[in-house]
C-alpha positions as CSV (number, residue, x, y, z in Angstrom):
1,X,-27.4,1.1,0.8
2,X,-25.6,1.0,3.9
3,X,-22.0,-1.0,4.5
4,X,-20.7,-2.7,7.7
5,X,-17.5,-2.0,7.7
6,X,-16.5,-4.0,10.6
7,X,-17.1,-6.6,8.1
8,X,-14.4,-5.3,6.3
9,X,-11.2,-4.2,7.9
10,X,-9.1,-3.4,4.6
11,X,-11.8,-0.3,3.9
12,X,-10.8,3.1,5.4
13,X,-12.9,5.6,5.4
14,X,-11.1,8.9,5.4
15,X,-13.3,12.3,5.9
16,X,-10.5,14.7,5.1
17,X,-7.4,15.0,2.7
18,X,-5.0,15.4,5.7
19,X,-5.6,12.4,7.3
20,X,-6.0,10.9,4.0
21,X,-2.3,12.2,3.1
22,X,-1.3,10.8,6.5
23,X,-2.5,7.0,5.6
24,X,-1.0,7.3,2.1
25,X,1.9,8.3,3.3
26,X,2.3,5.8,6.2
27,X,1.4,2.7,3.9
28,X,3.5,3.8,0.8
29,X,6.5,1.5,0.7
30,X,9.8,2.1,-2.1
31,X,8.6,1.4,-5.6
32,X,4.8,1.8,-4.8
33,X,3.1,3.0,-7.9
34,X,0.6,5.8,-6.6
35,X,-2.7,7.0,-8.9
36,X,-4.8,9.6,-7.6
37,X,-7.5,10.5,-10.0
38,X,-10.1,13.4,-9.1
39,X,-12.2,15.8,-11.6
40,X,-10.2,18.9,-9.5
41,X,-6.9,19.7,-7.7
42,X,-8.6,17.7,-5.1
43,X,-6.9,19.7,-2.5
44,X,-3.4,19.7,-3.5
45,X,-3.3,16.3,-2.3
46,X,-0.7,15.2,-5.5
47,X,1.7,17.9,-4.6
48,X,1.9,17.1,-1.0
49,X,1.7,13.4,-0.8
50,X,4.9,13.8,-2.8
51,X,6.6,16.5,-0.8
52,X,6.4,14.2,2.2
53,X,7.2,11.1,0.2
54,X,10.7,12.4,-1.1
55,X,11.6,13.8,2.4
């Protein structure tokens, strides 16, 4: 099946982990909860988002 997504401007799609770690990082406001849930390290993408997060 195929999306529009101009229909639907709250979807991102994200085709790497760096620029997803760049939106996270830029939309994460104090006392967001974050989940990140993968079947792998999924790129180290926990590790980092928090490195950048408590800088």
């Amino acid at each position: 099946w195929a999306l529009n997504l101009d229909e639907y401007p709250a979807i991102h799609v994200i085709s790497n982990i760096d620029e997803m770690i760049d939106k996270v990082v830029l939309m994460a406001e104090v006392n967001d909860h974050l989940l990140f849930m993968s079947n792998g390290g999924f790129g180290g993408i926990h590790e980092k988002v928090e490195a950048l997060l408590t800088n």
